[in-house]
Backbone as JSON, one array per atom type, in Angstrom:
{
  "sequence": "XXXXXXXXXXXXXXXXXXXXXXXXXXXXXXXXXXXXXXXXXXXXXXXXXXXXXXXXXXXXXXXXXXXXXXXXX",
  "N": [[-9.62, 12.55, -10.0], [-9.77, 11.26, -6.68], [-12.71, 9.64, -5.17], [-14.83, 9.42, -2.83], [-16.91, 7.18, -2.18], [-18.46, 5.77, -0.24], [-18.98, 5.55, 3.15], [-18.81, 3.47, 6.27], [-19.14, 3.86, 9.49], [-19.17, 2.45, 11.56], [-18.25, -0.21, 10.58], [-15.78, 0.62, 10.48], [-14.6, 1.34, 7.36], [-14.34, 2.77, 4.16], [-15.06, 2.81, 0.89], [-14.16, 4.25, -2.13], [-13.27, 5.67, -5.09], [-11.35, 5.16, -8.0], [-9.12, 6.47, -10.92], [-7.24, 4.39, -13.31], [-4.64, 6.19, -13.2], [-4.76, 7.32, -10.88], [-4.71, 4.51, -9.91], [-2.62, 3.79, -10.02], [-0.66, 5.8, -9.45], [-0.86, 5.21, -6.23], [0.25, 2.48, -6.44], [3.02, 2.37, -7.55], [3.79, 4.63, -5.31], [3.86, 3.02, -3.11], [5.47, 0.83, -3.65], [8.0, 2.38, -3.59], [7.72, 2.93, -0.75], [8.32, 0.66, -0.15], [10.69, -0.09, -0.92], [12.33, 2.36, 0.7], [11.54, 0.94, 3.01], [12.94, -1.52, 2.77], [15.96, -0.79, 2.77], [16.25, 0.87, 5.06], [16.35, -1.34, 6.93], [18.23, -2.67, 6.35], [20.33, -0.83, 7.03], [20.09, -1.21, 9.38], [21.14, -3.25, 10.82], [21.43, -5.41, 13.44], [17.82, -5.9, 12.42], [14.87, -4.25, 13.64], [12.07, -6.37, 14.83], [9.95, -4.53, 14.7], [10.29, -3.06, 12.25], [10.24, -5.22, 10.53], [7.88, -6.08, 9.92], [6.46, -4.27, 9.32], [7.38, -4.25, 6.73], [6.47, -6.3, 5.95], [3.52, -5.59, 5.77], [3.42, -3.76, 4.25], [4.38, -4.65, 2.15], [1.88, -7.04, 1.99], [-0.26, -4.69, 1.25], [0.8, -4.06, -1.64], [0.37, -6.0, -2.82], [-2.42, -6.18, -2.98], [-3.13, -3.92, -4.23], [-1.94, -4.6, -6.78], [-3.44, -6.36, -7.6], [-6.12, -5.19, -7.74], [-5.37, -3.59, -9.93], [-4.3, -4.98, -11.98], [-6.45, -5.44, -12.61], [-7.87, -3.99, -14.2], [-6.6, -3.37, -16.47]],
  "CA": [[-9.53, 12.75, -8.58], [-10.5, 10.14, -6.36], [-13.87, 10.19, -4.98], [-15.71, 8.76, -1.7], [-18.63, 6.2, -2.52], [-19.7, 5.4, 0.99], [-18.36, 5.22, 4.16], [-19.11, 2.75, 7.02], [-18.5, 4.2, 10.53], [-19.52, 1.18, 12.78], [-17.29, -0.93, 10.99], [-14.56, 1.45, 10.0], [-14.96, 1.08, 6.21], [-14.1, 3.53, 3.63], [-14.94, 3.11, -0.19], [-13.29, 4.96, -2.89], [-13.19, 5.33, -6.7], [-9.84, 5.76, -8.72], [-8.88, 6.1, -12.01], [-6.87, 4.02, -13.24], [-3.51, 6.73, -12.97], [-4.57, 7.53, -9.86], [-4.17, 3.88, -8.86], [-0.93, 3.39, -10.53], [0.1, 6.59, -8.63], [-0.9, 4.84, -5.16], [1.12, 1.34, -6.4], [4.2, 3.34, -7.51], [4.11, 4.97, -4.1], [3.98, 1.67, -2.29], [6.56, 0.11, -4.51], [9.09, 3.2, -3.0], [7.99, 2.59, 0.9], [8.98, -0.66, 0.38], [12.23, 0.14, -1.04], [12.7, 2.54, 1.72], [11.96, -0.02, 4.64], [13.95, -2.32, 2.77], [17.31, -0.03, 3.09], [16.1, 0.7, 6.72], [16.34, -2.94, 7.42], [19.71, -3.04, 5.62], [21.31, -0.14, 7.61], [20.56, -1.38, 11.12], [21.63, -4.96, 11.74], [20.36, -6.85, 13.28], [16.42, -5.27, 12.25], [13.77, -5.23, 14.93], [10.35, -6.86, 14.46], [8.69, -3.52, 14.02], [10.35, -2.38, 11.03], [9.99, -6.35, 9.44], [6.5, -6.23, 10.18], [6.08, -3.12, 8.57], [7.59, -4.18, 5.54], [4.87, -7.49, 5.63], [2.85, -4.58, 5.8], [3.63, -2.91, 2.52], [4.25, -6.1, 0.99], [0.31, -7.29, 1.21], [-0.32, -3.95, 0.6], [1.39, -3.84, -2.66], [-0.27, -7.36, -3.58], [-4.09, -5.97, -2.79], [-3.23, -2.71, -4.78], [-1.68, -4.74, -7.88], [-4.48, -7.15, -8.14], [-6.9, -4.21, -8.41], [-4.39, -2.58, -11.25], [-4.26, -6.16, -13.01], [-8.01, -6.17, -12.94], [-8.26, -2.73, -14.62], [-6.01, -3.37, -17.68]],
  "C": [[-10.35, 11.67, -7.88], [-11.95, 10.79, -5.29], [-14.44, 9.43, -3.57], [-16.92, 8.25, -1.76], [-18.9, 6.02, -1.33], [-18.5, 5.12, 2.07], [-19.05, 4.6, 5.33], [-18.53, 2.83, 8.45], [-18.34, 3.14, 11.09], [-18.53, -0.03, 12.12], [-15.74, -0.63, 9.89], [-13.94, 1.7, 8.48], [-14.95, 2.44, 5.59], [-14.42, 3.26, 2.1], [-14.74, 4.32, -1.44], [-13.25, 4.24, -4.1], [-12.13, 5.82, -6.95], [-10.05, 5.33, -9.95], [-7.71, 5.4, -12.07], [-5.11, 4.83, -13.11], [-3.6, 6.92, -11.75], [-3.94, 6.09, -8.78], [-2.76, 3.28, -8.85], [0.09, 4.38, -9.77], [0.58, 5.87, -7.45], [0.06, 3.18, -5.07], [2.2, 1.81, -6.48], [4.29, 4.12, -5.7], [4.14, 3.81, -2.66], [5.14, 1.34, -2.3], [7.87, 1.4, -3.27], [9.06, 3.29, -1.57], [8.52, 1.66, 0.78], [10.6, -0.51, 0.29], [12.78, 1.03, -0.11], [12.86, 2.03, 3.11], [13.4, -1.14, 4.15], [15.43, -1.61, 3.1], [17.15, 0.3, 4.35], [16.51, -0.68, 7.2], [17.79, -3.06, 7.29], [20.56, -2.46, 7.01], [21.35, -0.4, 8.95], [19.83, -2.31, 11.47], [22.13, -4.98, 12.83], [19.04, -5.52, 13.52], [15.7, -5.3, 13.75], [12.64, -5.23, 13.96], [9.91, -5.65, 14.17], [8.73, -3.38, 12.68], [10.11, -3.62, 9.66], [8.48, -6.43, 9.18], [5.8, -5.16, 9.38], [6.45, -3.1, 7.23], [7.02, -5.36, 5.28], [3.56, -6.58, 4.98], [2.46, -3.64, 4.23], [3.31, -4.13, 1.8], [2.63, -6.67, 0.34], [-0.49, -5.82, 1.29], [-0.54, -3.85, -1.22], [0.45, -5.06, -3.31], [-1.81, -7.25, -4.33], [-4.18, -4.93, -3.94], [-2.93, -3.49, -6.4], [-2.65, -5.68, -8.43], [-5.62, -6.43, -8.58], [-6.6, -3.81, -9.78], [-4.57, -3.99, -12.54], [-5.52, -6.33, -13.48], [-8.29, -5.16, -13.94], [-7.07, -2.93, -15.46], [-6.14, -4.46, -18.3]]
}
């Protein structure tokens, strides 16, 4: 279960411990927003900026979360 090491009000800061399933849970659940914006995007051409932006969004997401996961195996 993940855990709360310290939190930093003043500059909005959150740390957190995971095991390593838990963080494979949280990449796996990335991985499937993305594939849901991506089919959003699909179904209504022409996209707007929000929903591309939101899938930038996931994207360095997904990057930050798998470099953790790469570091931990």
């Amino acid at each position: 279960m993940a855990r709360t090491l310290k939190i930093d009000k003043s500059a909005k800061l959150v740390t957190i411990e995971l095991d390593n399933n838990e963080l494979k849970g949280i990449l796996d659940s990335v991985d499937l927003m993305i594939k849901e914006q991506k089919r959003k995007l699909l179904e209504t051409i022409p996209s707007n900026e929000t929903d591309r932006k939101q899938l930038e969004v996931y994207d360095a997401l997904r990057e930050v979360i798998r470099k953790a996961w790469d570091s931990t195996i």
